[in-house]
DODREN-500153 format. One record per residue (C-alpha): residue number from 1; residue in one letter; x, y, z. Coordinates in nm, 2 decimals, padded with zeros to 4 digits. Example, Ala and Ser with C-alpha at 12.3 -4.5 7.8 and 13.67 -1.06 7.14 Angstrom:
<recs>
1,A,01.23,-00.45,00.78 .
2,S,01.37,-00.11,00.71 .
</recs>
This chain:
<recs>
1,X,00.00,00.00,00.00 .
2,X,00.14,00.40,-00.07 .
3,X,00.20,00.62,00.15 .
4,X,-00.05,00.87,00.25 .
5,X,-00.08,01.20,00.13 .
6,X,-00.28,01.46,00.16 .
7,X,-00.36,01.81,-00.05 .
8,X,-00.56,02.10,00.10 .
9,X,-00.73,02.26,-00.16 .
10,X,-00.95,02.55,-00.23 .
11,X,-01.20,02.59,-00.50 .
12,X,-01.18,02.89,-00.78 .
13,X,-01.41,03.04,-01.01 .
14,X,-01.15,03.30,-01.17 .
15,X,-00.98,03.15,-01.51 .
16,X,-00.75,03.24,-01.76 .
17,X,-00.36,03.38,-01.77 .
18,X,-00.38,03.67,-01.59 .
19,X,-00.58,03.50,-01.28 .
20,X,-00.28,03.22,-01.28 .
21,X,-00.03,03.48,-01.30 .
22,X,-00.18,03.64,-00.96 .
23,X,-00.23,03.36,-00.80 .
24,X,00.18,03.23,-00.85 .
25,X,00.25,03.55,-00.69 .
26,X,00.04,03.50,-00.40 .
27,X,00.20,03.19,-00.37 .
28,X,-00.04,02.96,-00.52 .
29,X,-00.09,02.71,-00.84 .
30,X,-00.42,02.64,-01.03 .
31,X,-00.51,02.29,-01.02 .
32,X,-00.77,02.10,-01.18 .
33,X,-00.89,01.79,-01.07 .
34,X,-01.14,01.55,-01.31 .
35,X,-01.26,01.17,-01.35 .
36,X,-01.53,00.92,-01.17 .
37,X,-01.77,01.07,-01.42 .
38,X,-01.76,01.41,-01.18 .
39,X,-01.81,01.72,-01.29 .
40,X,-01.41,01.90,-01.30 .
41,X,-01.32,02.11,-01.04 .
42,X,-01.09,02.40,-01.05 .
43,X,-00.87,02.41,-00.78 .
44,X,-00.60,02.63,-00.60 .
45,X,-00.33,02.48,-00.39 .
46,X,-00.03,02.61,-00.19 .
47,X,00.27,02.62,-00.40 .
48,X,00.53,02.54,-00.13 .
49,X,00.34,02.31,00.05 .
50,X,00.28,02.09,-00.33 .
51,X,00.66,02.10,-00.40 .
52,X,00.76,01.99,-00.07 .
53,X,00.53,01.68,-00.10 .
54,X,00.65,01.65,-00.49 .
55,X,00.99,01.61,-00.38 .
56,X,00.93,01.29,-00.19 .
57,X,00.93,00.99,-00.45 .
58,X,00.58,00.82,-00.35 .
59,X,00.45,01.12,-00.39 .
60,X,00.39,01.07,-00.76 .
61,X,00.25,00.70,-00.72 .
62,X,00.03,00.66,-00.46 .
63,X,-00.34,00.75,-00.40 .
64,X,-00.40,01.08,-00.27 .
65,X,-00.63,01.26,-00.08 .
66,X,-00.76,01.62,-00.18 .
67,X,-00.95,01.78,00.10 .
68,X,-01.16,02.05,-00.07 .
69,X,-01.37,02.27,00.18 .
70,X,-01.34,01.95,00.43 .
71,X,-01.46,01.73,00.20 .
72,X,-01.21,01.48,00.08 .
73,X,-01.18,01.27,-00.26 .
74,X,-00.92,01.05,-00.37 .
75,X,-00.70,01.12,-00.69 .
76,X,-00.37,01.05,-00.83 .
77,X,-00.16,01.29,-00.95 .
78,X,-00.16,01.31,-01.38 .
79,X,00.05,01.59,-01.50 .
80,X,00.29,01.83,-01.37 .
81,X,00.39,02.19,-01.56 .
82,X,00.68,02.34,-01.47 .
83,X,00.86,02.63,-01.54 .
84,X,01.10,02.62,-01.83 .
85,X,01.39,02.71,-01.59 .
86,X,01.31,02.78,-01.22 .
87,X,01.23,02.56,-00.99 .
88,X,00.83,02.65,-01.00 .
89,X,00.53,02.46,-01.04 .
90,X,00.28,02.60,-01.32 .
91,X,00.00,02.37,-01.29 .
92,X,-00.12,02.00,-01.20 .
93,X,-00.33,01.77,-01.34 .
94,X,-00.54,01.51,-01.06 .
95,X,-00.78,01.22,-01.13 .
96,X,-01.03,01.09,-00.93 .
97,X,-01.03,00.73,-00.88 .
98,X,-01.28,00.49,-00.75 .
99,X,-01.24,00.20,-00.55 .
100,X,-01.38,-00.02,-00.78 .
101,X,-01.20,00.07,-01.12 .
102,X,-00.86,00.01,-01.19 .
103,X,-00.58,00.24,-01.32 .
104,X,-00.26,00.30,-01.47 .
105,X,00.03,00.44,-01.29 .
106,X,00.40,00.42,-01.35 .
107,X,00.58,00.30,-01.03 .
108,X,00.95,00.34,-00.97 .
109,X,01.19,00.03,-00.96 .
110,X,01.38,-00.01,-00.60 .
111,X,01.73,-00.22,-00.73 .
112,X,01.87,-00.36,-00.42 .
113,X,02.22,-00.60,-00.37 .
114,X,02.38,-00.44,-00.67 .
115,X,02.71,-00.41,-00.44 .
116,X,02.69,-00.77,-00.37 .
117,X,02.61,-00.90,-00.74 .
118,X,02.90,-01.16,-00.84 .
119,X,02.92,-00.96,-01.18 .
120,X,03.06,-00.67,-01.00 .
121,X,03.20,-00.77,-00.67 .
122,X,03.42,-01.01,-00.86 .
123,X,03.41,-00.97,-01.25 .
124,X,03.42,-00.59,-01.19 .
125,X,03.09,-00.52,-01.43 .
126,X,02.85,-00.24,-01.38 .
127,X,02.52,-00.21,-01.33 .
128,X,02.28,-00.09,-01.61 .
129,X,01.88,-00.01,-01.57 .
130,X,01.78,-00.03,-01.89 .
131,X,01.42,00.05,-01.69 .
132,X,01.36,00.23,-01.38 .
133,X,00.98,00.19,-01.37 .
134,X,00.69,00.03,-01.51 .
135,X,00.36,00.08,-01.63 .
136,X,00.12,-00.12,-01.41 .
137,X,-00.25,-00.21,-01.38 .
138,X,-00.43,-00.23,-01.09 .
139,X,-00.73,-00.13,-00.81 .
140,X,-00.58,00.17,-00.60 .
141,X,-00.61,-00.02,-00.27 .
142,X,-00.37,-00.29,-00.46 .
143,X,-00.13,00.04,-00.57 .
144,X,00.24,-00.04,-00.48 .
145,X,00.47,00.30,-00.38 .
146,X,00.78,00.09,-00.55 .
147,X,00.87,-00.23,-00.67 .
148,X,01.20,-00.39,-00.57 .
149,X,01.42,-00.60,-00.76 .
150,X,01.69,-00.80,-00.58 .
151,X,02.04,-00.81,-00.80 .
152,X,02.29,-01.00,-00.58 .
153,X,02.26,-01.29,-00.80 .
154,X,02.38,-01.18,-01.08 .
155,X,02.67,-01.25,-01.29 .
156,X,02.84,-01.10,-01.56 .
157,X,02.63,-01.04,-01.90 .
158,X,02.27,-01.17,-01.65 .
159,X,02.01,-01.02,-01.68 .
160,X,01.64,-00.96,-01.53 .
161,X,01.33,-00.95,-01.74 .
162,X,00.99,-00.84,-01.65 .
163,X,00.85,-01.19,-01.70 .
164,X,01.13,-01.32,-01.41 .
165,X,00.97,-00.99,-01.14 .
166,X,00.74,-01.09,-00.90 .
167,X,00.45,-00.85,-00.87 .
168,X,00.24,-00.76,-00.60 .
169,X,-00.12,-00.95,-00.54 .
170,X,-00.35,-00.75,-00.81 .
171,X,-00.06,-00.58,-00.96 .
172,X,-00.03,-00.64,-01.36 .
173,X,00.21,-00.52,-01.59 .
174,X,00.10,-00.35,-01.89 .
175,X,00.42,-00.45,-02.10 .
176,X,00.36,-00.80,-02.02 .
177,X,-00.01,-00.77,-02.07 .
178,X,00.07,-00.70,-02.46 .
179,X,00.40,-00.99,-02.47 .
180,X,00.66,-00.77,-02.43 .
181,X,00.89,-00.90,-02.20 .
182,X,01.11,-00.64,-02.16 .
183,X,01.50,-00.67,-01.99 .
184,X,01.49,-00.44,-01.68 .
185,X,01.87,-00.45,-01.57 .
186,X,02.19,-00.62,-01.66 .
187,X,02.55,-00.57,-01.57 .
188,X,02.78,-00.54,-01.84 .
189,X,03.15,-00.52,-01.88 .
190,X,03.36,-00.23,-01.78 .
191,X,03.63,-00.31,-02.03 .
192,X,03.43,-00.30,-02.33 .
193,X,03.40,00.12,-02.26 .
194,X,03.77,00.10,-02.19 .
195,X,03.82,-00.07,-02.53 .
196,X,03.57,00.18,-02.75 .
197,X,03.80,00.46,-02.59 .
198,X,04.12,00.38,-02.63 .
199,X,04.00,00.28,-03.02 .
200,X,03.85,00.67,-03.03 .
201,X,04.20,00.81,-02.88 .
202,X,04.44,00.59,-03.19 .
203,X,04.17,00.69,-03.48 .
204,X,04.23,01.05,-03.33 .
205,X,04.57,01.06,-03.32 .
206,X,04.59,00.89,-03.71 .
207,X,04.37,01.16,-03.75 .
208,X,04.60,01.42,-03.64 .
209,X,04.92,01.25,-03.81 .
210,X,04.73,01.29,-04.12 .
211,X,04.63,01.63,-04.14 .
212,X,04.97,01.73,-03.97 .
213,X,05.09,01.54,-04.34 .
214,X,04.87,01.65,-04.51 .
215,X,05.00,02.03,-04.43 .
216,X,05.38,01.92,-04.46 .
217,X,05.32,01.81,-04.83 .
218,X,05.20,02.11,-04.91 .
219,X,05.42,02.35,-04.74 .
220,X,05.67,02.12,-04.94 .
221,X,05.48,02.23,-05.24 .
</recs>
């Protein structure tokens, strides 16, 4: 089950640029919040309060709660705006969800016993998440905040697919749903990058012994 969360939010009538602009100065976001077959509701929420939330990871997959004028409904959080270079929220999108229909969410892979692997305590490979989370299908009370993924075991050139993950009770993958079983991690050799630079560093330097001819033959001329 995800963590619990919980958004105070206020409703607003005013729309359009110039009533968002006023309301970022006062320290506020608009906010709308639709789904369940509801009417959407335009919202306003504390800025700092939001981004403080935002910056905690389950934030963004579990089930909320958005307490409007006391009254509380449960949503998941859809789309975040930011600003194109401060560290500002412009606007977020939340859906209502009902206990009875399932969703979609993407939920963040947890990789644990990397350190311990065989393929890089002793063959000296690396790591590589080729996915850090997946699209999954399920009821929100069934809604995992991660899913981990144990990598002790692995040797050089192993990897994990999704089909070899063991999902929590009501949890489906979507990826899987439609055959795709897709390679999650692996741990690959460090020499091979070792190899493809020293290859870059002698095709530069024939480089440069070339041109460096090049210009003696014509000076010579």
């Amino acid at each position: 089950m995800s963590t619990s969360h919980t958004i105070i939010a206020e409703l607003r009538d005013v729309q359009g640029t110039g009533a968002s602009r006023r309301l970022r100065h006062a320290g506020k976001i608009p906010a709308i919040l639709y789904g369940s077959g509801k009417d959407t509701a335009m919202l306003t929420l504390n800025h700092n309060s939001l981004y403080h939330n935002m910056e905690d990871e389950s934030f963004h997959s579990s089930i909320l709660t958005v307490e409007i004028d006391g009254k509380k409904e449960k949503a998941i959080l859809r789309d975040v705006q930011m600003h194109a270079f401060k560290q500002l929220i412009m606007h977020i999108d939340l859906q209502r969800v009902s206990a009875k229909d399932k969703i979609h969410m993407n939920i963040p892979f947890h990789f644990t016993g990397g350190e311990e692997a065989p393929g890089v305590k002793v063959e000296s490979g690396i790591v590589s998440h080729l996915i850090t989370e997946l699209d999954i299908v399920c009821l929100p009370d069934d809604l995992p905040e991660f899913i981990s993924i144990d990598i002790s075991a692995l040797n050089l050139g192993d990897s994990i697919h999704l089909s070899e993950i063991t999902l929590p009770k009501g949890v489906e993958s979507s990826a899987l749903s439609h055959g795709d079983d897709l390679a999650v991690v692996t741990i690959v050799a460090v020499r091979a990058t070792a190899e493809e630079d020293e290859v870059s560093e002698e095709e530069g330097e024939e480089g440069e012994e070339g041109a460096a001819a090049g210009d003696e033959a014509e000076a010579e001329e």
